[in-house]
C-alpha positions in Angstrom: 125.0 354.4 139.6 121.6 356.2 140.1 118.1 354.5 139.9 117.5 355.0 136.0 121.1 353.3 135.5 119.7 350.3 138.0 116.6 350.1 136.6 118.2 349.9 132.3 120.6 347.2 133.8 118.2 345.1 135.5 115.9 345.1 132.6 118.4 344.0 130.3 119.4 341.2 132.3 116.5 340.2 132.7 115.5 340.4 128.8 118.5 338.8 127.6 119.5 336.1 130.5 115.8 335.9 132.0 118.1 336.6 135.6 118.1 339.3 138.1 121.0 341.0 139.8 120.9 338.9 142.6 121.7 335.9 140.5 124.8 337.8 138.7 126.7 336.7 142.1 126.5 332.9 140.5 127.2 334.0 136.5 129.5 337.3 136.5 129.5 337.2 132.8 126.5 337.8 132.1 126.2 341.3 134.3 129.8 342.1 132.4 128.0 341.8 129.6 125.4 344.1 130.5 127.4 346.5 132.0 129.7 346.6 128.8 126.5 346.8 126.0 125.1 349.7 128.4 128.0 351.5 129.4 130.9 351.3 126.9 134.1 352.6 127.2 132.9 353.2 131.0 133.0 350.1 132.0 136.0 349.9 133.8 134.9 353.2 135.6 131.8 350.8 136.5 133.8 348.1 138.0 136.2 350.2 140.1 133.1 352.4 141.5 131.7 348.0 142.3 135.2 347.5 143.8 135.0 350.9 145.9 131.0 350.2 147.1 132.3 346.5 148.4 135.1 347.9 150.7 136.2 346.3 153.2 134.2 343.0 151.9 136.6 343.0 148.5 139.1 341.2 150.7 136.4 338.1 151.0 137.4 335.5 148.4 134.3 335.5 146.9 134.0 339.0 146.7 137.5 339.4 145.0 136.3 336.7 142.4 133.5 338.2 141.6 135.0 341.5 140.7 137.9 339.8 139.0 135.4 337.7 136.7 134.1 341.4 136.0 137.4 342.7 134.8 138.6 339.7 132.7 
């Protein structure tokens, strides 16, 4: 994801959930929903290219929570 995509998802979570992207690591759902309003069918593209970025970290419980709240 390139800085314009960054920048459109930020501002969106901020204008609908008044939260950053630091905070989606406590409420999932609502960067999901971001993710799925901006991106569409691409979504699950999205998530895999998240799971791919996290690595070696995806093996952390929280990390594989996080991405499995993303793909419910």
């Amino acid at each position: 994801m390139g800085k314009p995509e960054y920048e459109k998802v930020a501002s969106k979570l901020e204008k609908d959930y008044n939260c950053y992207i630091p905070d989606c690591h406590e409420n999932p759902e609502f960067l999901k929903r971001v993710l799925q309003d901006i991106f569409g069918d691409a979504y699950d593209d999205i998530i895999n290219e998240i799971r791919v970025e996290l690595g070696e970290f995806i093996s952390q419980k929280y990390f594989d929570d996080f991405i499995k709240a993303l793909a419910r």
